[in-house]
N, C-alpha and C positions, 0 to 999 in steps of 0.2 A: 455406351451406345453399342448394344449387339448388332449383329449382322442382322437379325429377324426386322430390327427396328431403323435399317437403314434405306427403308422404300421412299424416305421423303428426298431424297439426295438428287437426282433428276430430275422430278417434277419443282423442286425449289430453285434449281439453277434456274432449271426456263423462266421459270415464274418472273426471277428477275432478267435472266434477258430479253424478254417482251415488256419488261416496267421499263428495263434502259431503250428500246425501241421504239416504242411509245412515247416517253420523254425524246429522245434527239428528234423523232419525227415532229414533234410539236415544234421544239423551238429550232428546228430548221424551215419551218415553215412560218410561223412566228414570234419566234425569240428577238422579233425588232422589240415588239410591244413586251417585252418582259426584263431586259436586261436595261434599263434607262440608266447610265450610272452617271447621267447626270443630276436623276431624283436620289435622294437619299428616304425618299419615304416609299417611293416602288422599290427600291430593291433592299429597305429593311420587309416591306410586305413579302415580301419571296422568300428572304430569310426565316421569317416566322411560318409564313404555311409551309413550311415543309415539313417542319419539325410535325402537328400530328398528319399529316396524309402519311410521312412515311413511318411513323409510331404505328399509324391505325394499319398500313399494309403489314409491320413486322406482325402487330397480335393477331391479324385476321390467316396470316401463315399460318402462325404456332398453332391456332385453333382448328384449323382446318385440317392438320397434320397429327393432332393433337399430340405435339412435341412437349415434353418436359423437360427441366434443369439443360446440361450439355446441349442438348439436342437443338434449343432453342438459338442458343450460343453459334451453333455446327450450323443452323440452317439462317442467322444475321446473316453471314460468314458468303454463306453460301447463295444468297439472294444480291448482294452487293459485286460480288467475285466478275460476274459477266460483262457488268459497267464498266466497273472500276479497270479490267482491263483493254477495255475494246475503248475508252474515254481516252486514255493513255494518248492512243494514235488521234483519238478525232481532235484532242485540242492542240496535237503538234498540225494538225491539216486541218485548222479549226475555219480559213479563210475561203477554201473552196467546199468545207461542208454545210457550212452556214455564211451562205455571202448575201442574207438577207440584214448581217449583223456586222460594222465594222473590226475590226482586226485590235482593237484596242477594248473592246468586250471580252476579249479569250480571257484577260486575270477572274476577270468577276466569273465569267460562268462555268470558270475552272476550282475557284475558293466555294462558288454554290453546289458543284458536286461534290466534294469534300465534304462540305455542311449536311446534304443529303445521306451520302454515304454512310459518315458517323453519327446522323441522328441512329439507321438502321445498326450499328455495329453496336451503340450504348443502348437502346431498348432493347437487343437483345441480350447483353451482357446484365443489364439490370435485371429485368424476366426472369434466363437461365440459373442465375447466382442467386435469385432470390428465395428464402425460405418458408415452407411453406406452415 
């Protein structure tokens, strides 16, 4: 990855800090209606759409960036980065961020950012590594 070809690096980050903004805002506003973990059928349903909404955000990236090998990898990486660290705090203050959801919800919707995360981190590792 040259320098000439490192113009996707800011605009990817944001990209995913308004995917993580977006998401907390939903489910701080209604993450009652999503995190049921008394159903095992709602929250395998959550489990499973993730996987392609955040497939279909990683290749709509790459394409739109039109990143190759590395790059796609650098820009998983880098879409996930914004979440994954500003989550950190919301699930240690998960009770006055979301007090629409009790206090015994933060496992579940701490294991389904993780599931989110790394669907984006293995589409892009699979993408970037793959040969053409």
């Amino acid at each position: 990855m040259d320098k000439a070809n490192q113009s996707f690096i800011l605009p990817v980050l944001f990209i995913g800090f308004l995917v993580w903004l977006f998401a907390t805002l939903a489910f701080r506003f209604a993450g009652q209606y999503f995190f049921i973990t008394e159903s095992p059928v709602i929250l395998t349903m959550l489990y499973l759409v993730v996987v392609p909404s955040m497939a279909f955000l990683s290749l709509v990236t790459f394409k739109k960036f039109n990143l190759s090998g590395l790059e796609k990898i650098a820009a998983g990486a880098l879409l996930v980065l914004p979440g994954m660290i500003i989550d950190t705090f919301v699930i240690q203050f998960f009770e006055p961020i979301f007090p629409n959801m009790s206090s015994d919800k933060a496992a579940s919707f701490g294991s389904w950012l993780m599931w989110a995360y790394s669907t984006v981190l293995v589409t892009s590792l699979i993408c970037g590594l793959r040969q053409k």
